[in-house]
C-alpha positions as YAML, in Angstrom:
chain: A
units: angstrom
residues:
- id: 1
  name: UNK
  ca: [41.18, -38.39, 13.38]
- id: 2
  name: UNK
  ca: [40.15, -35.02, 14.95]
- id: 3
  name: UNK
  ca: [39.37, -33.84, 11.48]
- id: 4
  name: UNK
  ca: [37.17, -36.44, 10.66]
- id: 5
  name: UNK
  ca: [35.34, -35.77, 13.72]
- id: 6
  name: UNK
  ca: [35.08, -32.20, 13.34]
- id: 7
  name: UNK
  ca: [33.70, -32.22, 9.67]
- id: 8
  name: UNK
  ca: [30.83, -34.75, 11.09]
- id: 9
  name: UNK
  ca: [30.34, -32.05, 13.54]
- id: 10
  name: UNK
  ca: [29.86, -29.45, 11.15]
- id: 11
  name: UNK
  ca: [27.92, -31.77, 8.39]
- id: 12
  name: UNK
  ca: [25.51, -32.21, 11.45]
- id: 13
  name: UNK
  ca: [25.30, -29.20, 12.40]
- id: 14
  name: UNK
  ca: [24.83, -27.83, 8.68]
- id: 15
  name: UNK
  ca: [21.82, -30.62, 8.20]
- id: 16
  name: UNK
  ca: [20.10, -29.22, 11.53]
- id: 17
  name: UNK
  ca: [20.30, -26.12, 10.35]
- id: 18
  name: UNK
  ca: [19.00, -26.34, 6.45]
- id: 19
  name: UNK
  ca: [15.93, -28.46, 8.39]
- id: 20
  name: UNK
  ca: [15.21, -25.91, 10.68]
- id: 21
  name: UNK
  ca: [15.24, -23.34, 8.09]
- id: 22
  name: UNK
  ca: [12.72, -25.57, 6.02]
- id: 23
  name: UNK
  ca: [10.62, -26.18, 9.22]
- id: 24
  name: UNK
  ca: [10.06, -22.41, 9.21]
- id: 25
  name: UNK
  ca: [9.80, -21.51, 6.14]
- id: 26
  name: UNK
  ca: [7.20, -23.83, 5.55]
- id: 27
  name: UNK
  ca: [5.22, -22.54, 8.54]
- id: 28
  name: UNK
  ca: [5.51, -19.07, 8.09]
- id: 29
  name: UNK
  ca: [5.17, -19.10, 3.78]
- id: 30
  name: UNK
  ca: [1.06, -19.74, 4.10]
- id: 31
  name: UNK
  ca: [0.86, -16.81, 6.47]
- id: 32
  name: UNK
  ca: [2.91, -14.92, 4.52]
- id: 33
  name: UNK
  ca: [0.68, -15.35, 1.70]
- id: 34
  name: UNK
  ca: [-2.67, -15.26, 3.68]
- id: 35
  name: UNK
  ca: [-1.39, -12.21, 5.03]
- id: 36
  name: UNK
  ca: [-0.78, -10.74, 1.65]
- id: 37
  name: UNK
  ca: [-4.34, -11.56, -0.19]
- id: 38
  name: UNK
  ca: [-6.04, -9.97, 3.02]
- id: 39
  name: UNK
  ca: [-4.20, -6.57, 2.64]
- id: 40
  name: UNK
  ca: [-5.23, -6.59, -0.91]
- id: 41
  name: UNK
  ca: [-9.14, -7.82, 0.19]
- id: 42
  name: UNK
  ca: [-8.66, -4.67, 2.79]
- id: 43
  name: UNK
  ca: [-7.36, -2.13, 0.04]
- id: 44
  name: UNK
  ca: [-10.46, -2.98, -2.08]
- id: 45
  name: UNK
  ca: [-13.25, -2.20, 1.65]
- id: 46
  name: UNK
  ca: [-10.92, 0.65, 2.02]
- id: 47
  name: UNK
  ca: [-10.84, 2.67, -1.27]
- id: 48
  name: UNK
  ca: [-11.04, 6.50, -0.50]
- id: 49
  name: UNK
  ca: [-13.48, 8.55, -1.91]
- id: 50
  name: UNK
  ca: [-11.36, 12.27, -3.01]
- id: 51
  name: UNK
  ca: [-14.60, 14.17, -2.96]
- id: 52
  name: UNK
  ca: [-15.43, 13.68, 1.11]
- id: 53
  name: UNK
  ca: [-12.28, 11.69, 3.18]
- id: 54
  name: UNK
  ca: [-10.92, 13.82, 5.51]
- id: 55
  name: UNK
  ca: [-7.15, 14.31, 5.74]
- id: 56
  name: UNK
  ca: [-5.90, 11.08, 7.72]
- id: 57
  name: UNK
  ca: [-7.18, 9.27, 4.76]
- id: 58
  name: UNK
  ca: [-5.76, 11.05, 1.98]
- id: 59
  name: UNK
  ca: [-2.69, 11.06, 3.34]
- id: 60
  name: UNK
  ca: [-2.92, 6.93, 3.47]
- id: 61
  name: UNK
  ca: [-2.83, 7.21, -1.06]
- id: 62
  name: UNK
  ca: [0.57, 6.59, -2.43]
- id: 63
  name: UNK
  ca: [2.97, 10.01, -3.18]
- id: 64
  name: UNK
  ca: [0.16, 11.75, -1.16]
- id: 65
  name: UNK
  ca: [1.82, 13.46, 1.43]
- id: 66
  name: UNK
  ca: [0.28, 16.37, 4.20]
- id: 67
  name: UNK
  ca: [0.80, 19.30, 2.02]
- id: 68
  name: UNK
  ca: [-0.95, 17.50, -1.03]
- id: 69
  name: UNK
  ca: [-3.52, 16.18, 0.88]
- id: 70
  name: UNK
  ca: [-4.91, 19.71, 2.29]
- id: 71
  name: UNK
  ca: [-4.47, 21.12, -1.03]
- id: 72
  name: UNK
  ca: [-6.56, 18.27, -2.71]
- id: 73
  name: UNK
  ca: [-9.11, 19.63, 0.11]
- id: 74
  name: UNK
  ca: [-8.65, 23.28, -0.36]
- id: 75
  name: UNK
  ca: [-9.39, 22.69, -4.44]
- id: 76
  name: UNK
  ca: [-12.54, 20.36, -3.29]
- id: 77
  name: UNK
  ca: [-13.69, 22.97, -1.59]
- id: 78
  name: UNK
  ca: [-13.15, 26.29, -3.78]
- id: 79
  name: UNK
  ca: [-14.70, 23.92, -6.37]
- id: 80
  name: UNK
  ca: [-17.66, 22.89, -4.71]
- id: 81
  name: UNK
  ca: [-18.42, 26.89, -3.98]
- id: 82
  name: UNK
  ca: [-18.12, 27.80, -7.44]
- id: 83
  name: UNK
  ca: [-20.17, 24.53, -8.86]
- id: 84
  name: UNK
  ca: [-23.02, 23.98, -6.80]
- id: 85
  name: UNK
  ca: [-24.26, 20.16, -7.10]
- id: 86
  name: UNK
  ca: [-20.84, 18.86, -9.15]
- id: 87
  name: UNK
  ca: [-18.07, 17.28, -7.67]
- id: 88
  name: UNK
  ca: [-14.51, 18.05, -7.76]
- id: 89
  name: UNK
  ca: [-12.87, 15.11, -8.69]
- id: 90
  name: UNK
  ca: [-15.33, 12.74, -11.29]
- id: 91
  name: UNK
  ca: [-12.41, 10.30, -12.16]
- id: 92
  name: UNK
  ca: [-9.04, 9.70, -10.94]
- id: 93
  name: UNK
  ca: [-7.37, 12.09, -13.70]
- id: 94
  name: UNK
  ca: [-9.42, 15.03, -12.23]
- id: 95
  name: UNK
  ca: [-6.54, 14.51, -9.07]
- id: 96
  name: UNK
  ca: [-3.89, 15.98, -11.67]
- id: 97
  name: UNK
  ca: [-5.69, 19.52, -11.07]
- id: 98
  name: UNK
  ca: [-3.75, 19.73, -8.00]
- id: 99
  name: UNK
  ca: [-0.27, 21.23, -8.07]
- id: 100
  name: UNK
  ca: [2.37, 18.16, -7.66]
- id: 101
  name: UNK
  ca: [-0.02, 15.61, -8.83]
- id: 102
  name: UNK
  ca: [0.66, 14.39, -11.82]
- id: 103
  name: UNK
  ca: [0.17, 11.01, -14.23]
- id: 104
  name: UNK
  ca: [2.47, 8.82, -12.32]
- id: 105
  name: UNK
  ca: [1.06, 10.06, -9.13]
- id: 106
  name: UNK
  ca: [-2.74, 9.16, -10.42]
- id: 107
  name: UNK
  ca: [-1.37, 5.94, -11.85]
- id: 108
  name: UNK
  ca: [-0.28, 4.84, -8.49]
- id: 109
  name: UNK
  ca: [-3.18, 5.33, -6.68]
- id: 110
  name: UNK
  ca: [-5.89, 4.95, -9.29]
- id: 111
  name: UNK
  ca: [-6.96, 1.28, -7.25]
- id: 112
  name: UNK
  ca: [-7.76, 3.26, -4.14]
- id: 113
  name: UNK
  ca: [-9.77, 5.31, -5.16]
- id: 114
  name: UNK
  ca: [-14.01, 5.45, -5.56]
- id: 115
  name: UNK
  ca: [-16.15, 8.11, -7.07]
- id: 116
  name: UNK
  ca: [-19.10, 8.53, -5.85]
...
């Protein structure tokens, strides 16, 4: 008799539980996913421009760490001096000029970036 109650118990219990778990997953899924296409609508308004963002903003590009970002800033720079009226970096390949940037490196971060 006790076992019979006790596995009513814990069918009860188990029912409460799977609904609760579909009561939340079906309120937080939508936000999940609204969430989700306004990152991607925010990547697009915030694509960085190689040739003029500052630091804090290269270091915001995939694999682009502190050290890479001053050097892409450092070769900007020398360039510019030596090439009056051209920029440094025309497409996204032009990145690979800096030491530790490579194909996979530009492949990642090709989306967020603008050339202007």
């Amino acid at each position: 008799m006790m076992d019979c109650r006790q596995n009513r118990i814990q069918s009860f219990a188990f029912v409460i539980s799977a609904f609760a778990a579909l009561c939340f997953a079906f309120y937080f899924a939508p936000n999940l996913v609204h969430s989700a296409s306004h990152a991607d609508a925010a990547r697009v308004d915030k694509q960085i421009n190689p040739n003029t963002a500052e630091i804090e903003s290269l270091v915001r590009l995939p694999d682009i760490g502190f050290a890479r970002a001053e050097a892409i800033i450092e070769y900007r720079n020398s360039f510019t001096q030596n090439n009056i009226g051209r920029r440094a970096f025309e497409t996204p390949d032009d990145l690979q000029n800096i030491h530790g940037i490579g194909p996979k490196t530009v492949q990642n971060m090709r989306e967020l970036l603008r050339f202007e």
